[in-house]
C-alpha positions as semicolon CSV with decimal commas, in nm:
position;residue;x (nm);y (nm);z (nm)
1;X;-1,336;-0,101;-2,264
2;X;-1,527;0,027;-1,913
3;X;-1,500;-0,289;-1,774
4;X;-1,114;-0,325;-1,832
5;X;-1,015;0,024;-1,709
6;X;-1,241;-0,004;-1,405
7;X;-1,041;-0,344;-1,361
8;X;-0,695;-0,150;-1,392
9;X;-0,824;0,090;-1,154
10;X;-0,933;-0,098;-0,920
11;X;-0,633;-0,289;-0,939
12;X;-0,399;0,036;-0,891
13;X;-0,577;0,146;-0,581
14;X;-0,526;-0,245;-0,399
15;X;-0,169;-0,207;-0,504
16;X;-0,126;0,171;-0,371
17;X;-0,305;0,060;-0,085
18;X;-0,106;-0,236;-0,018
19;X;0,244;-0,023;-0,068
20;X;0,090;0,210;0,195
21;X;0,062;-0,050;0,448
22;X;0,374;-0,153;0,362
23;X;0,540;0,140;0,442
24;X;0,345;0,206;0,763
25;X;0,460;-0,106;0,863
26;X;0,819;-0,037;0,781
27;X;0,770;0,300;0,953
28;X;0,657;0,134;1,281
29;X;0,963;-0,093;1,266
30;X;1,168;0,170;1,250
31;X;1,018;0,340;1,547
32;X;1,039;0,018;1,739
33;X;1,394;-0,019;1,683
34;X;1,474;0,367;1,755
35;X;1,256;0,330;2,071
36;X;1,396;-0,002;2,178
């Protein structure tokens, strides 16, 4: 049971993590193309 919802856990955070970068990324495009 630890194991498994240490595993979803850790598996929410890469996701959130990856969603932030995401949008950062998306949010830097969109400066570029304002700025451009």
């Amino acid at each position: 049971m630890k194991v498994s919802s240490f595993l979803k856990i850790s598996i929410g955070s890469i996701s959130f993590s990856g969603n932030l970068g995401l949008s950062l990324v998306s949010m830097i495009n969109i400066i570029k193309k304002k700025g451009a």
